[in-house]
C-alpha positions in Angstrom: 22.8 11.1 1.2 20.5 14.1 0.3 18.9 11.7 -2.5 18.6 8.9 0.2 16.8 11.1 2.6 14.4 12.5 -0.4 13.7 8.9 -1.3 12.6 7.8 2.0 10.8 11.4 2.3 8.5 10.2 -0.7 8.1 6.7 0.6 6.5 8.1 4.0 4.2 10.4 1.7 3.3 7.6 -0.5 2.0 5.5 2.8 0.5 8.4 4.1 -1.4 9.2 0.9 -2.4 5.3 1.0 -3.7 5.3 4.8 -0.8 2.5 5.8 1.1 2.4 8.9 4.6 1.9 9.1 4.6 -1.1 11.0 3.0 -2.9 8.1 5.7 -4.2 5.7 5.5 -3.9 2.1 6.4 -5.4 -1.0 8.8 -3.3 -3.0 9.4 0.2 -3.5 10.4 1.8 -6.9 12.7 4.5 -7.4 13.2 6.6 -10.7 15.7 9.1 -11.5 17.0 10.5 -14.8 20.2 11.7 -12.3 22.5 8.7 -12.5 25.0 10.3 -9.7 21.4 10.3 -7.6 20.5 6.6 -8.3 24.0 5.5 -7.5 23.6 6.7 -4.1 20.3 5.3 -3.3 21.6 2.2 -4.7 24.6 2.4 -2.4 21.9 2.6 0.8 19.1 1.2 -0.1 19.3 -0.7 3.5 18.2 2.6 5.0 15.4 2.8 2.7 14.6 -0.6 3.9 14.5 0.0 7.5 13.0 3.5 7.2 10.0 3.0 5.3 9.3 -0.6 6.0 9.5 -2.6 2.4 10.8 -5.5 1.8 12.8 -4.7 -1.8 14.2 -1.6 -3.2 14.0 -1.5 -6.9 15.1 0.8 -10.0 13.0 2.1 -12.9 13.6 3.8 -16.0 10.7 5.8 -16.9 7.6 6.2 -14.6 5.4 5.7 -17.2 5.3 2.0 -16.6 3.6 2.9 -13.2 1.1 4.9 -15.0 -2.2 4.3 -16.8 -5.0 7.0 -18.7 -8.6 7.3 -18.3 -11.2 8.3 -19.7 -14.0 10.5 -18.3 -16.9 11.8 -20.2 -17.5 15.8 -20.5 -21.3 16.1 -20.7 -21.2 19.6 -21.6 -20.2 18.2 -25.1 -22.2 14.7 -24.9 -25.6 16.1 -24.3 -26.4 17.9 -27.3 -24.9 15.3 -29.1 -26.4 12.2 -27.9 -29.5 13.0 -26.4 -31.3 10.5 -24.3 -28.4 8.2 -24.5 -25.5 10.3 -23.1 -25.6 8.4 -20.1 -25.3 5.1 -22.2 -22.7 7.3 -23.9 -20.7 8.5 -20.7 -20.9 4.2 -20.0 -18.8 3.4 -22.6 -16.3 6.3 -22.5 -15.3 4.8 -19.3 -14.5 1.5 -20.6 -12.4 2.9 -23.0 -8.9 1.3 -24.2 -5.7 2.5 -23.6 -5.6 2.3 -27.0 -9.1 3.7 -28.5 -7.9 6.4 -25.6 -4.6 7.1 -27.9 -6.4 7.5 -30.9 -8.4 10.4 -29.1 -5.1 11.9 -28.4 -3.9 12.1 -32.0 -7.0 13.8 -32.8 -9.3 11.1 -34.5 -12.8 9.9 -33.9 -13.8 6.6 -32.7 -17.3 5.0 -33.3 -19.0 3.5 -30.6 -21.5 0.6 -29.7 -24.9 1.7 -28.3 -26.6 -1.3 -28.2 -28.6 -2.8 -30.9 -28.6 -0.9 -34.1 -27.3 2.1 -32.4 -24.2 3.6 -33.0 -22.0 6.8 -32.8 -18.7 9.0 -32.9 -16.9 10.4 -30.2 -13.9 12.9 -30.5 -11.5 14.2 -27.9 -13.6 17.0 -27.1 -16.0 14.5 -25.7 -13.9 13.2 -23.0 -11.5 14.7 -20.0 -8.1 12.1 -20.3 -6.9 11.9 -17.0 -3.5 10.1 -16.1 -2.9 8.6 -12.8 -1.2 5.6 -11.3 -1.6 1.7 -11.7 -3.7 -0.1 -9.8 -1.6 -0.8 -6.7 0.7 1.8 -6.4 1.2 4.7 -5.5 3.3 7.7 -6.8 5.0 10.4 -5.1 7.5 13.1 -7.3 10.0 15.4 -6.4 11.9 17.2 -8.9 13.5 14.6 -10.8 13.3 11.6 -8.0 10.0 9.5 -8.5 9.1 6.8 -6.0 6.5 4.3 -7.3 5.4 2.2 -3.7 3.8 -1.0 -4.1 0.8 -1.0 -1.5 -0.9 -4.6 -2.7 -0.8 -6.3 0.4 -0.9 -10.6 0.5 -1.3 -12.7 3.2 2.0 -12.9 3.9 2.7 -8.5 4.7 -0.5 -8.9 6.4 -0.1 -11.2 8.5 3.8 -9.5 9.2 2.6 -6.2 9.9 -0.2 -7.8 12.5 2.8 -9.7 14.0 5.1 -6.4 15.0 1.4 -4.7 15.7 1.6 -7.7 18.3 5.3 -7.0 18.9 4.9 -3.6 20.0 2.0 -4.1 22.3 4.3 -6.6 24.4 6.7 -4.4 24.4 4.5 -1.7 26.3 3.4 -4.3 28.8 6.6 -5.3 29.4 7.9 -1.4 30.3 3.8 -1.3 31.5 4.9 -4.3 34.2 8.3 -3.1 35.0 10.0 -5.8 33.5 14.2 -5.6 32.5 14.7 -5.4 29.0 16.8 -8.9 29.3 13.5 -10.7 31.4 12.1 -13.8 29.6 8.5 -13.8 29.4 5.6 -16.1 29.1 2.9 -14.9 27.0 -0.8 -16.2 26.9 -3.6 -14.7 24.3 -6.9 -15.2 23.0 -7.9 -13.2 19.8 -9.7 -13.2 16.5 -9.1 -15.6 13.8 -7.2 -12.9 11.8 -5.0 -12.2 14.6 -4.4 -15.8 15.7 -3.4 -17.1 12.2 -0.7 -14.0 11.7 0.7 -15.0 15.5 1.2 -18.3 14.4 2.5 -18.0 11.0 4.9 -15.1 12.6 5.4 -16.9 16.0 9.6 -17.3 15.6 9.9 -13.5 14.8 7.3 -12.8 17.6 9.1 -15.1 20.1 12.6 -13.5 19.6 11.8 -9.7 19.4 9.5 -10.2 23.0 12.2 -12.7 24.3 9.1 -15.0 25.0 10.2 -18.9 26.0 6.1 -19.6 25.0 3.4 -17.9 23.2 0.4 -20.1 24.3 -3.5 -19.2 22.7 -5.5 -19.3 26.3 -6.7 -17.0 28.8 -4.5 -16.8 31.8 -5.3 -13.5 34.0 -3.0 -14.4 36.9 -0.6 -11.8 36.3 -0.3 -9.1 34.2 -3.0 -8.3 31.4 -4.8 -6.2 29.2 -7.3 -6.2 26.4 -6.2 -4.5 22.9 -7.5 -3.8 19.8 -5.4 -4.0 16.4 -6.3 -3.2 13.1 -10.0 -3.9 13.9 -8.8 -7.1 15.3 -9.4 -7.8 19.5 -6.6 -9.4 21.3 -6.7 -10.0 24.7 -2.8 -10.7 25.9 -1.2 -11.9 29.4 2.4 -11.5 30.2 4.4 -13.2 32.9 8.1 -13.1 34.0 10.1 -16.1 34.5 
């Protein structure tokens, strides 16, 4: 269970390094370890993971190099004397390098580069600071020798998910808010943005169950209880009633 627990420990610190709350799902999280007693028991609970950290799919990698890319950055210190005038140009081009004019760098050769018109030049690895960091999309957190690779590309589908069980959770207050038993049916009546609207819908079945809401209706109704909220950047005005 220890490796369970540091898994889920890195998930949290991969979605607090990206800025994303736990009530918004995600797609998939990837888990690396060169300890194959440690991936058998994450694989064994990987439900936990699930429910803990809010993904959809728990995955298995092999090397975490898959979730990693290099970049280039240009070291001016080096650049200027060389290039003059053009080490901005210069600087430009170093970082729109290939992973692949990037690796010949590393093995110590030169590469020539396109200027523009009849100009040309060499660059060396001394030229350039080669920085590694993760994919687009993802985000890495490491521990000894657990790795978590979380997948924080969001579609309409986790958006409109983690919008729902914002919803979710602000019925859930009014309901405690109002005095309601956890075992009253509601009614619920809203008016929000289009945003909001369109996850409510999509999400409405999930919604209805978890609120145990006979109706989820998009109109004003103030005649009992009511408040005005404001999710993810997105107003929602919402009115509960018991039935």
């Amino acid at each position: 269970m220890q490796s369970v627990r540091e898994a889920i420990t890195l998930c949290r610190a991969a979605r607090n390094e990206a800025g994303i709350r736990i009530r918004q799902p995600l797609e998939r999280a990837v888990v690396i370890s060169s300890r194959q007693q440690s991936q058998k028991a994450i694989q064994a609970f990987t439900h936990l993971i699930i429910e803990e950290v809010n993904v959809r799919n728990v995955e298995f990698g092999e090397n975490l190099s898959q979730f990693m890319q290099k970049r280039a950055q240009p070291v001016f210190k080096s650049l200027g004397p060389q290039f003059g005038s053009q080490v901005n140009r210069v600087a430009e081009v170093i970082r729109r390098l290939t992973p692949e004019e990037i690796s010949t760098l590393e093995k110590g050769k030169e590469i020539r580069i396109d200027l523009g018109g009849k100009m040309n030049g060499k660059i060396s690895a001394e030229n350039v600071d080669i920085v590694t960091e993760p994919v687009e999309g993802y985000i890495i957190q490491s521990d000894g020798d657990l790795s978590v690779a979380l997948d924080i590309s969001l579609n309409q589908d986790l958006v409109a998910e983690g919008l729902a069980r914002e919803f979710v959770n602000r019925v859930q207050h009014m309901r405690k808010e109002a005095g309601y038993d956890v075992t009253d049916r509601i009614q619920v009546c809203y008016e929000a943005t289009t945003a909001m609207h369109d996850a409510i819908q999509l999400k409405k079945e999930y919604i209805q169950q978890e609120i145990l809401a006979v109706s989820i209706e998009d109109h004003l109704d103030k005649k009992a209880h009511h408040r005005d909220w404001k999710i993810e950047n997105e107003k929602i005005y919402i009115h509960i009633e018991r039935i």
